[in-house]
C-alpha positions as CSV (number, residue, x, y, z in Angstrom):
1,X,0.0,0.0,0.0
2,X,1.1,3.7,-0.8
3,X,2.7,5.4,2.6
4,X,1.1,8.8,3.7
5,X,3.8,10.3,2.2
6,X,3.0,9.0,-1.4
7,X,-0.8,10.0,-1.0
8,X,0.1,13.5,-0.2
9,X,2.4,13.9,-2.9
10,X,0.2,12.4,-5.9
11,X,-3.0,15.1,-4.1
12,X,-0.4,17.5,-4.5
13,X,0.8,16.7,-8.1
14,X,-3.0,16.2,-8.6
15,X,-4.3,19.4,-7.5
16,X,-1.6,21.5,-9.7
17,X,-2.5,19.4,-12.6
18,X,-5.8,20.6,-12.8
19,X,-5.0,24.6,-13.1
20,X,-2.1,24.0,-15.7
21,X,-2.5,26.7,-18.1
22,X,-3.3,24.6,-21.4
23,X,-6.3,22.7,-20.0
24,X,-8.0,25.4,-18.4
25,X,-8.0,27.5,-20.8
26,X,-8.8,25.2,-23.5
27,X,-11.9,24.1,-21.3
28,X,-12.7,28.4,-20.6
29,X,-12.2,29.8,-24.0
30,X,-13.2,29.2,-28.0
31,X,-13.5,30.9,-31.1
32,X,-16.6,30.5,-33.2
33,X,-17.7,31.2,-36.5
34,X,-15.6,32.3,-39.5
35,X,-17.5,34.9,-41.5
36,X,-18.4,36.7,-38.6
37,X,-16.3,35.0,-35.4
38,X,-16.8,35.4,-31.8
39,X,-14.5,34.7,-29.4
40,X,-16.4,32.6,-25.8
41,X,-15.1,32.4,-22.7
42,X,-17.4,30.9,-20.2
43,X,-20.0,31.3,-22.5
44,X,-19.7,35.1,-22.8
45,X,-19.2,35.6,-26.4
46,X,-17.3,39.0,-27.9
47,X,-17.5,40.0,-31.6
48,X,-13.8,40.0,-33.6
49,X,-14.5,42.9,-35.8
50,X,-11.3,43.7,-36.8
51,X,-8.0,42.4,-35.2
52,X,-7.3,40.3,-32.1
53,X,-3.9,41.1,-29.9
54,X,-2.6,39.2,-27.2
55,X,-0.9,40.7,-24.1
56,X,0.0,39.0,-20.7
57,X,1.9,38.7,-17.9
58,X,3.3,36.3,-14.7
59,X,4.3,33.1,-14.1
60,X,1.6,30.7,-15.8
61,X,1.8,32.8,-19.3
62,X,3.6,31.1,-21.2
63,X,1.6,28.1,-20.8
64,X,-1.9,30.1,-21.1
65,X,-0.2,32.2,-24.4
66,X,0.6,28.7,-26.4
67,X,-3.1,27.5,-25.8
68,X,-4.5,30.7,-26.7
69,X,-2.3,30.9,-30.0
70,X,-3.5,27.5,-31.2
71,X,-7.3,28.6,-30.0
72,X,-7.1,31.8,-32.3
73,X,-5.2,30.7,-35.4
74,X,-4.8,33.4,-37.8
75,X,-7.4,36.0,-36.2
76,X,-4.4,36.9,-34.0
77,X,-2.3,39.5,-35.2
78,X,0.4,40.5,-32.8
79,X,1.1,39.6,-29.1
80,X,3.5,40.6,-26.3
81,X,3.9,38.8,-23.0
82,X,6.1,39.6,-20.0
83,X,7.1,36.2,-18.2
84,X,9.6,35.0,-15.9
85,X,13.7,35.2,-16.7
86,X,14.4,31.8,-18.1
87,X,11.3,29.6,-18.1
88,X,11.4,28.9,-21.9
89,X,14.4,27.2,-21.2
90,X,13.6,25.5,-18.0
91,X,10.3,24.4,-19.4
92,X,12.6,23.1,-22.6
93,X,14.7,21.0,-20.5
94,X,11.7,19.7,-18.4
95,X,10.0,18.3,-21.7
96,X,6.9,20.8,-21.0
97,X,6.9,21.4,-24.9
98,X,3.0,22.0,-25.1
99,X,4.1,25.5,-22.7
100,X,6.4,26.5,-25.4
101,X,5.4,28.7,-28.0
102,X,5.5,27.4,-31.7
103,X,8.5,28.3,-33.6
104,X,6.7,30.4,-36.1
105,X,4.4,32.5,-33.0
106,X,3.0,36.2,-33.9
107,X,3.7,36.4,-29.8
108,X,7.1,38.0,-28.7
109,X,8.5,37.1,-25.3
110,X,10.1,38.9,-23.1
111,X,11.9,37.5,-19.9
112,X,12.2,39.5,-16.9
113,X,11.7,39.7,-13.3
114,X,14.8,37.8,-11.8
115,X,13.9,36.1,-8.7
116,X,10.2,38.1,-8.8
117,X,11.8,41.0,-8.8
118,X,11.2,43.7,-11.1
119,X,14.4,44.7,-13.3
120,X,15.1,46.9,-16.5
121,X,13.8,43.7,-18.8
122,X,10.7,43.6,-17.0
123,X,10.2,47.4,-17.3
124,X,11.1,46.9,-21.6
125,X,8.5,44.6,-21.4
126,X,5.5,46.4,-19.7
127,X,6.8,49.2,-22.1
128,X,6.4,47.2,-25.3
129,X,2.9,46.0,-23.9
130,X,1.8,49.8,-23.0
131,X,2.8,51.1,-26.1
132,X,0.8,47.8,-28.3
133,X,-2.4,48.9,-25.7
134,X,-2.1,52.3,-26.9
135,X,-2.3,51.8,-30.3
136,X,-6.2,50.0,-30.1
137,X,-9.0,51.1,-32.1
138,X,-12.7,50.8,-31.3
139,X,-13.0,47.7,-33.3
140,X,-9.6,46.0,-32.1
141,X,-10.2,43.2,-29.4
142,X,-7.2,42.8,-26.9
143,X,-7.2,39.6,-25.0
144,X,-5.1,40.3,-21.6
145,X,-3.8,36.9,-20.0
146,X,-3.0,37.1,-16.3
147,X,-1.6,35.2,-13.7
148,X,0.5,35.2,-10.1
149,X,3.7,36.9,-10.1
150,X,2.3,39.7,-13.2
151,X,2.8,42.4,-10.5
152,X,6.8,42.1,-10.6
153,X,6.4,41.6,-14.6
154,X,4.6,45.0,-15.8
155,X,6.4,47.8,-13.9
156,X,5.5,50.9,-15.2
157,X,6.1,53.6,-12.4
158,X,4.5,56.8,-12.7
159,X,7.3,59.6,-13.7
160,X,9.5,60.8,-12.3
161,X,9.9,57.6,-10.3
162,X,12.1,55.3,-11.0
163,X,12.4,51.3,-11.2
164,X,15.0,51.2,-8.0
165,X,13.1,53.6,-6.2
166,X,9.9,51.8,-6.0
167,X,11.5,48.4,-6.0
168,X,13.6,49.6,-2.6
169,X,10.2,50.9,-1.6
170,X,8.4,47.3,-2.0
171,X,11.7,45.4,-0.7
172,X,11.8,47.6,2.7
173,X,7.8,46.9,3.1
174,X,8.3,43.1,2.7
175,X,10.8,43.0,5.7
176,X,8.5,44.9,7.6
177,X,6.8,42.1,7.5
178,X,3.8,44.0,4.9
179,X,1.0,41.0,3.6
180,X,1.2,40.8,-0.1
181,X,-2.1,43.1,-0.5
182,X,-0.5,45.7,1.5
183,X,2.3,45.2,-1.1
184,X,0.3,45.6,-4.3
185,X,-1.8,48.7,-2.5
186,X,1.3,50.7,-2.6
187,X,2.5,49.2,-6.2
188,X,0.0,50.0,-7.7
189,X,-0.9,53.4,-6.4
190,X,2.8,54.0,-7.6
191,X,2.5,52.6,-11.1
192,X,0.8,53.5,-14.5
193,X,-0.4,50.1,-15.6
194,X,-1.6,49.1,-12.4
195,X,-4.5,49.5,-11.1
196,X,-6.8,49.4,-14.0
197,X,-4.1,51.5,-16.2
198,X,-3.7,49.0,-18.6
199,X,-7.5,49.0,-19.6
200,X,-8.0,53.0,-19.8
201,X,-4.8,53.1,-21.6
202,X,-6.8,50.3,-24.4
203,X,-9.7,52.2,-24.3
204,X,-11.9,52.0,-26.5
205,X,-10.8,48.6,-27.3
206,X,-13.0,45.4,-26.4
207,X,-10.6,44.2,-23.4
208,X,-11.3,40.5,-22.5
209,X,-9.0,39.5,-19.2
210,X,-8.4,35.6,-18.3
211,X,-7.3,36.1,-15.0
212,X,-5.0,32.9,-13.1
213,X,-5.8,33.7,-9.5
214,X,-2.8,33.6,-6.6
215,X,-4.6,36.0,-4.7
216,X,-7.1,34.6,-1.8
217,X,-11.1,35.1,-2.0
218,X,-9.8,35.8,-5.9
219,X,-10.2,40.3,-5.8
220,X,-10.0,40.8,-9.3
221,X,-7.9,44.5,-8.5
222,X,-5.6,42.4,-6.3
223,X,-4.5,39.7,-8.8
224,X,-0.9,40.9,-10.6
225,X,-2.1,44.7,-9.3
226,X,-5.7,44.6,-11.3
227,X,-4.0,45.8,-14.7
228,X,-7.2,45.5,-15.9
229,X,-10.1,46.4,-12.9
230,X,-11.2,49.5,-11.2
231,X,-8.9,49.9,-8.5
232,X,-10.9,50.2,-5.1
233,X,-8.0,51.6,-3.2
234,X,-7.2,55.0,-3.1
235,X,-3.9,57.7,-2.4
236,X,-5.1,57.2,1.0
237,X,-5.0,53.7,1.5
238,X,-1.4,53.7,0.1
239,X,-0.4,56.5,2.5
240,X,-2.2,54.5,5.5
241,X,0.5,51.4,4.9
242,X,3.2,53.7,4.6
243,X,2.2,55.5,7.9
244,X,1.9,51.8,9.2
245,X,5.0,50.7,8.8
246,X,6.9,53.5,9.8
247,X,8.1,54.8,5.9
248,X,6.4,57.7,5.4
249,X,8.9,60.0,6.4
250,X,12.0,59.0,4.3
251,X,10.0,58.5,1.1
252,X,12.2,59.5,-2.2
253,X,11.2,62.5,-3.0
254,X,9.9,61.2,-6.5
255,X,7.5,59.0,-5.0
256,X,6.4,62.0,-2.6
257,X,6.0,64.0,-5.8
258,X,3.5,61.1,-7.4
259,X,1.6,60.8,-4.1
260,X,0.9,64.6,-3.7
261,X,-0.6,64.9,-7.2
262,X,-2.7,61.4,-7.1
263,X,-6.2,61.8,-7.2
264,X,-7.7,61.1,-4.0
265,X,-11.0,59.0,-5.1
266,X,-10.6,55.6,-7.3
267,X,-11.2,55.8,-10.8
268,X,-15.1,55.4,-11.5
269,X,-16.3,52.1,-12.5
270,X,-18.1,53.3,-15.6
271,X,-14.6,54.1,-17.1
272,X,-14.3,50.1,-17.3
273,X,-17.4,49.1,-19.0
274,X,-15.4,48.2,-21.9
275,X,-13.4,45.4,-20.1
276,X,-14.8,42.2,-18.9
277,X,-12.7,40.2,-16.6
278,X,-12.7,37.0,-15.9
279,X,-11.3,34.0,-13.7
280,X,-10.6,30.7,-15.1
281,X,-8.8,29.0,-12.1
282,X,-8.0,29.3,-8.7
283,X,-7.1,27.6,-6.0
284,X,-10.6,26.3,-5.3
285,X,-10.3,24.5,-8.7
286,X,-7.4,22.7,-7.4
287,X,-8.4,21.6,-3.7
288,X,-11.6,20.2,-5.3
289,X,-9.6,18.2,-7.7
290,X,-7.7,16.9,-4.8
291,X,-10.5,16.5,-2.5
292,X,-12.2,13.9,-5.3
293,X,-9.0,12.1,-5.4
294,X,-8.5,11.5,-1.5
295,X,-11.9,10.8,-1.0
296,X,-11.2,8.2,-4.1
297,X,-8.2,6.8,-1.9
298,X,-10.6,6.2,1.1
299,X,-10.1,9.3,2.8
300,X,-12.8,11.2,4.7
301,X,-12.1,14.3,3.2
302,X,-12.6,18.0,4.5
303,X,-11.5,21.1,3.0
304,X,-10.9,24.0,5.5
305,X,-10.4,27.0,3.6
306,X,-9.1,28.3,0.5
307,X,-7.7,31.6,2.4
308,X,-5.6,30.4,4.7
309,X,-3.1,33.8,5.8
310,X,-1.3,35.0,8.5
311,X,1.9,34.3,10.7
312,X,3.3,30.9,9.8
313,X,3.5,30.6,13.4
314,X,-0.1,31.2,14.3
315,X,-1.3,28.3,11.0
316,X,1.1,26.2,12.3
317,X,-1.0,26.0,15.7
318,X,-3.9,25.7,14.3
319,X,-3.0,23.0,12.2
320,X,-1.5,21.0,15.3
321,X,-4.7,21.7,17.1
322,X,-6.7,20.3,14.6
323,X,-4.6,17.2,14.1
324,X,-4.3,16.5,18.1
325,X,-8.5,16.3,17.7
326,X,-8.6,14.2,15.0
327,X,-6.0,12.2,16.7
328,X,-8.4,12.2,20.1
329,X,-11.5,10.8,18.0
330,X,-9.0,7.7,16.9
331,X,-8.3,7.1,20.5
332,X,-12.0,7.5,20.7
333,X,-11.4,10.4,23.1
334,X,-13.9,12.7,20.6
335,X,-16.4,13.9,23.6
336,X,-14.8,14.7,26.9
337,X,-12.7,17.4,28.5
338,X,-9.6,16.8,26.1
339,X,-11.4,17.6,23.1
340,X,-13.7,20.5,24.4
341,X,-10.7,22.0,25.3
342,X,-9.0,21.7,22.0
343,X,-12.2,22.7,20.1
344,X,-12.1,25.8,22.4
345,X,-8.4,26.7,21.5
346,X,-9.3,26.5,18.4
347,X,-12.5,28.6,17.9
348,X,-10.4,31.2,20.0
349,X,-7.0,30.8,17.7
350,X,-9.6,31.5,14.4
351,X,-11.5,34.4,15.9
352,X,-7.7,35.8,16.2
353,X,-6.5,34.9,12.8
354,X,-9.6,36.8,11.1
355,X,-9.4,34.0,8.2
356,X,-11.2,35.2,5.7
357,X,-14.5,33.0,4.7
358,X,-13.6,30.7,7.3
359,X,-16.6,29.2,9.5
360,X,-14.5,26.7,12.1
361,X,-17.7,25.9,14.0
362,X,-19.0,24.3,10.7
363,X,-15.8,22.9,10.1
364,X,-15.6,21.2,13.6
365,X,-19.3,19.9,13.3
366,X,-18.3,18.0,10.1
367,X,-15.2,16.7,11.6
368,X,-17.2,15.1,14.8
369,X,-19.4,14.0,11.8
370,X,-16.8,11.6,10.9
371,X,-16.4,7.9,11.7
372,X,-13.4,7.0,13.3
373,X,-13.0,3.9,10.9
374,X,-11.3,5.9,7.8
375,X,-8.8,8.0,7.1
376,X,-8.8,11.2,7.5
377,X,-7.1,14.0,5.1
378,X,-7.6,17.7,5.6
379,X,-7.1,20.3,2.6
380,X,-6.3,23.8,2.7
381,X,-4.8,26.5,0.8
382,X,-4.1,30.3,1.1
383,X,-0.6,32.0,1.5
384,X,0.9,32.2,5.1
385,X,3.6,35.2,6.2
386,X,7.0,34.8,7.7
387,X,8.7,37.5,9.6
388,X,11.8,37.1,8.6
389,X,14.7,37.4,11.4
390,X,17.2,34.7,10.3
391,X,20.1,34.5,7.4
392,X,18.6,30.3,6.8
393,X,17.7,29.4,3.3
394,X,13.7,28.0,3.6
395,X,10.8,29.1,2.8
396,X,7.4,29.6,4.1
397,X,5.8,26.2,3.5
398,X,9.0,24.9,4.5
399,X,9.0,26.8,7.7
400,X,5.1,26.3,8.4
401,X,6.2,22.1,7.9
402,X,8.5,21.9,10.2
403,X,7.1,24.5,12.8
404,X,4.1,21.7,12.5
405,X,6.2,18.7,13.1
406,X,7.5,20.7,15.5
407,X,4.4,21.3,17.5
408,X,2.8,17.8,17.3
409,X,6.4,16.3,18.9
410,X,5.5,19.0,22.0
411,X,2.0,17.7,21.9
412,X,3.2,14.1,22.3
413,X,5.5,14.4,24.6
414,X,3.3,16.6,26.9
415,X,0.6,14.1,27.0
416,X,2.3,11.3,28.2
417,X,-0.2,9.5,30.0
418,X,-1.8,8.0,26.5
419,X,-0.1,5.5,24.5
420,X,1.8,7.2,21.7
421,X,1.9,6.5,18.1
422,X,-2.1,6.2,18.1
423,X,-1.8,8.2,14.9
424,X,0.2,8.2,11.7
425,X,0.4,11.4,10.3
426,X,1.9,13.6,7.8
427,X,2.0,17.5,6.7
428,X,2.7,18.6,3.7
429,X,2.3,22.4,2.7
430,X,3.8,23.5,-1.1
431,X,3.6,26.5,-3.2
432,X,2.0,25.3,-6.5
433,X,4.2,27.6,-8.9
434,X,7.3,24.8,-7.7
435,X,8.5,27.4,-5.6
436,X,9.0,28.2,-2.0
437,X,11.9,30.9,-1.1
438,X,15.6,31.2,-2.8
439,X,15.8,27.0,-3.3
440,X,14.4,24.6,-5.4
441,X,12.1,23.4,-3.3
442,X,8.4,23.7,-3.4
443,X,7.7,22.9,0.1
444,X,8.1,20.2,2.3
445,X,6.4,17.0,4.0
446,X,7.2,16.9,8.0
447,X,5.8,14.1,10.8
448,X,6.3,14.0,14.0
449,X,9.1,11.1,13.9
450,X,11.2,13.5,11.8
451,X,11.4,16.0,14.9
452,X,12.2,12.9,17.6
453,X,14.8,11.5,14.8
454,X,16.3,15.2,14.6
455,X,16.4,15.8,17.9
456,X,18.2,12.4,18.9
457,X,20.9,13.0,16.1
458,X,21.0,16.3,18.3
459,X,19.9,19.1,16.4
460,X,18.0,22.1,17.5
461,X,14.8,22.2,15.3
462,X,14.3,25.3,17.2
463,X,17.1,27.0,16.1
464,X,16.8,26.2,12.4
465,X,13.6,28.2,12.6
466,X,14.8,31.2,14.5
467,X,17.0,31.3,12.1
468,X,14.5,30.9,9.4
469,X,16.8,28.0,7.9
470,X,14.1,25.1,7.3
471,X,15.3,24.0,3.8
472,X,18.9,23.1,5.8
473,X,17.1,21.3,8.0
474,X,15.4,19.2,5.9
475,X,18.2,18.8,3.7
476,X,19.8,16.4,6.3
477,X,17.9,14.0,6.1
478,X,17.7,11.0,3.2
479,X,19.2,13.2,0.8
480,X,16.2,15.7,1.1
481,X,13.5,13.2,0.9
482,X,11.2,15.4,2.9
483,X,11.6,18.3,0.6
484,X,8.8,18.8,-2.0
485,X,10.8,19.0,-5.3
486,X,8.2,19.9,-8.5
487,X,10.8,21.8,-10.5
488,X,8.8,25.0,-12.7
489,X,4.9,24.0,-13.1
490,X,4.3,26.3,-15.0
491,X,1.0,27.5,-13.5
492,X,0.6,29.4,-9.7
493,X,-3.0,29.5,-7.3
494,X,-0.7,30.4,-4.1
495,X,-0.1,27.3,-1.6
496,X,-1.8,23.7,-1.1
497,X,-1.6,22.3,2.6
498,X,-2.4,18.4,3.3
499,X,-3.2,16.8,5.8
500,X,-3.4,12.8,6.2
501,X,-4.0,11.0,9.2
502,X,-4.9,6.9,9.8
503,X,-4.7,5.3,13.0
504,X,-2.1,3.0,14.0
């Protein structure tokens, strides 16, 4: 039979397969008709009066660009799109041919972004796509394809400002510890294609947006910055995160210039009624996928949320908490003291956490719901934080792995009384763009044993994680077996977390 570890993996591998870019936007989007064609996206359809261009931007592009090439034919004219420094060639070497363009493709490429940050290729490239935007007519169609990391891929600041400036900006907000909508807030505010620019810039073209969601609860002006939605964040709010985070006073003085001569209110939505945006996968898409395969494995499966945020410290608790009460119910320790408590740590832990969407009470009900003769896998996803105070290499579903292996070890050896090993369990938390942090993991799969095994080879799992060094730790053990390895997928809806417990 296939160990936890297998189980997890193949949900994982699952999961991502179901959002690749080729599939789902074969399944979203066709082109009807010759005399007079339409193009249909979710059943939509938009006349092609006159030409069809192709812009986009982010990690899953490449992928979505291809399918969309061989979807339009020769109705496509031109096409630029921004995507991340040297994917064509890793996808080449990883055989992902159907992600490549065709050697003949009216779309030009342009790599940028090294290590998701924005650099002077990525700035050439939102150029080039401005400048295409620009030149639309009433009767041109412009098909915008979006996806996670498009934010770092189309910077366009607003002169006088300059690429380093804004990227210095952004950098020092991150190790503040700012949440990646905070981030995009002040991007955008800061940035002419942002924030709906792109669209008014195409205006009066038809603008049709296939939107790849990272972003949780999917907010279309959130995703990549909202190139192409009304913005519903004003000078204000960008001020407000500055004021937060203590940067409002040594602001360059170009960026001061910009944010003195913003207007104050968003742009109004009637200045949009030209685009239509819409999302063809998320990372609902793929925890449903996954949930259909554990429950076809014999799992009793649950998902928790698709918004899963905050400190990787705080999820990590959570998560223990929730495995010590399914662990109780094997023991068949479900109703009494034990478990209230642990239910009670937990309603108190999510009313904290303010996870959006998330209705634990409902969540617990169906848990109790469950027999304690099968298997049982939780499924999350979202995109956790890590304040980062070490020099380690990891990343943060690296970190939130071991902090949870971490926490079920404590848990075990404080409750000594009970027999241990009642449960086999494993956690496994992955970023489904095949990347977590400055290595080549993608995450990592952690268990309890692997803390007692660390700790009696002597090292201090404590002081990896103060030192934010995960992926070392990992590293030492089987030659990195715990490490999620994916390599480039290709495709990016934030990070899948799975849980798998059986009784021993």
């Amino acid at each position: 039979s296939m160990s936890l570890r297998e189980h997890a993996l193949s949900l994982f591998r699952n999961a991502v397969g179901t959002v690749q870019p080729a599939p789902m936007l074969k399944r979203a989007v066709k082109l009807q008709g010759d005399r007079c064609p339409q193009l249909v996206v979710k059943g939509q359809a938009f006349p092609v009066k006159r030409d069809l261009y192709l812009v986009g931007f982010g990690k899953a592009v490449l992928g979505m660009a291809a399918a969309a090439e061989e979807i339009l034919g020769d109705h496509l004219i031109r096409g630029i799109i921004s995507v991340p420094l040297g994917i064509q060639e890793s996808l080449q070497r990883a055989g992902m041919q159907e992600m490549l363009l065709k050697p003949c493709s009216k779309i030009q490429v342009i790599e940028g972004a090294r290590n998701n940050l924005s650099d002077s290729e990525a700035l050439k490239g939102a150029v080039a796509i401005q400048e295409l935007a620009e030149g639309l007519t009433a009767d041109d169609l412009l098909l915008v394809l979006i996806s996670g990391g498009g934010s770092a891929l189309l910077p366009a600041p607003i002169p006088p400002i300059l690429l380093e400036e804004k990227e210095k900006l952004t950098k020092m907000l991150a190790s503040r510890g700012a949440a990646i909508q905070e981030l995009n807030i002040v991007r955008k505010t800061l940035s002419l294609l942002k924030g709906g620019g792109l669209a008014r810039l195409a205006y009066p073209a038809q603008v049709v947006s296939l939107i790849l969601s990272d972003v949780i609860g999917d907010p279309l002006d959130i995703i990549a910055s909202g190139p192409t939605a009304a913005s519903s964040h004003s000078v204000q709010d960008c001020l407000q995160i500055l004021t937060k985070y203590n940067l409002l006073l040594n602001l360059p003085k170009s960026v001061e210039t910009v944010l003195s001569s913003s207007p104050s209110k968003p742009t109004a939505p009637e200045d949009y009624s030209h685009v239509c945006n819409i999302i063809i996968g998320s990372n609902t898409l793929a925890l449903d996928e996954a949930k259909c395969q554990a429950e076809g494995l014999g799992y009793a499966t649950l998902i928790l949320s698709t918004a899963i945020c905050g400190e990787v410290s705080r999820i990590a608790t959570l998560y223990c908490q929730l495995i010590r009460l399914v662990c109780l119910g094997f023991a068949g320790l479900g109703e009494g003291p034990l478990s209230d408590e642990v239910r009670g740590n937990l309603l108190q832990l999510a009313a904290e956490l303010e996870i959006p969407g998330l209705n634990l009470a409902e969540f617990l009900r169906a848990l109790r719901g469950l027999g304690p003769e099968r298997p049982v896998c939780i499924l999350a996803g979202g995109e956790t934080t890590v304040q980062l105070q070490g020099t380690g290499k990891g990343g943060r579903n690296q970190e939130l792995a071991l902090r949870v292996g971490l926490g079920l070890h404590r848990a075990r050896a404080m409750e000594t009384s009970s027999p241990p090993g009642r449960c086999e369990i494993v956690f496994l938390s992955g970023g489904t763009d095949g990347q977590d942090g400055p290595t080549e993991a993608a995450g990592a799969f952690c268990s309890p044993e692997l803390v007692d095994e660390a700790l009696q080879e002597g090292l201090d799992v404590e002081a990896f994680l103060s030192n934010n060094d995960s992926y070392t730790f990992f590293s030492q053990f089987q030659g990195g077996y715990h490490l999620l390895v994916t390599g480039l997928t290709g495709t990016n809806v934030m990070d899948i977390q799975t849980i798998l417990i059986r009784a021993t």
